[in-house]
C-alpha positions in Angstrom: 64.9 150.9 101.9 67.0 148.0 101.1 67.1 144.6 101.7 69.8 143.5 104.0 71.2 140.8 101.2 71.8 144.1 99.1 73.1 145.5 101.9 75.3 143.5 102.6 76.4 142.5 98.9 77.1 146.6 98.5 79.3 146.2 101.6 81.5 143.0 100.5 82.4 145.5 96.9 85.5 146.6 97.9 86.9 143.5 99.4 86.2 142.0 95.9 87.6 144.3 93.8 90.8 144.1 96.5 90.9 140.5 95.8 90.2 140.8 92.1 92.8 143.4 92.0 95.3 141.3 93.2 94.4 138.1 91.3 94.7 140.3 88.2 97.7 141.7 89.2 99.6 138.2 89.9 98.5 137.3 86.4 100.1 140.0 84.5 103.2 139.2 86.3 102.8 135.5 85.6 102.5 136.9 81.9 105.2 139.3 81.5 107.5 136.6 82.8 106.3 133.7 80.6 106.8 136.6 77.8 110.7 137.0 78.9 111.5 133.6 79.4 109.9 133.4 75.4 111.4 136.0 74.0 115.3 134.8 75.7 114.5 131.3 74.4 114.1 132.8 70.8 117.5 134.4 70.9 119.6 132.0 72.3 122.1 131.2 69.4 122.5 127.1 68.4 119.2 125.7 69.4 118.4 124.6 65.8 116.9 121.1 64.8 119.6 118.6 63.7 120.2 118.0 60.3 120.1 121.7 59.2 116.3 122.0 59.0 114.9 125.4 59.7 
């Protein structure tokens, strides 16, 4: 038989993972957007240093 802290952790599982889920889920969409907004800044056409340095 179990004790009721097991019990009880056992019965809190899925709510975590729910939340997890959805923690992880806001990053990667955090991420892909940060990764857009990078990859437009890289091709936007005149945003070189002045004095012709590369």
């Amino acid at each position: 038989m179990m004790d009721p802290v097991t019990l009880m952790l056992l019965g809190a599982a899925p709510a975590v993972l729910k939340v997890a889920d959805a923690l992880a889920q806001a990053l990667l969409l955090r991420a892909r957007a940060e990764l857009a907004r990078a990859e437009a800044a890289a091709r936007v056409p005149g945003d070189k240093p002045a004095g012709g340095a590369q």
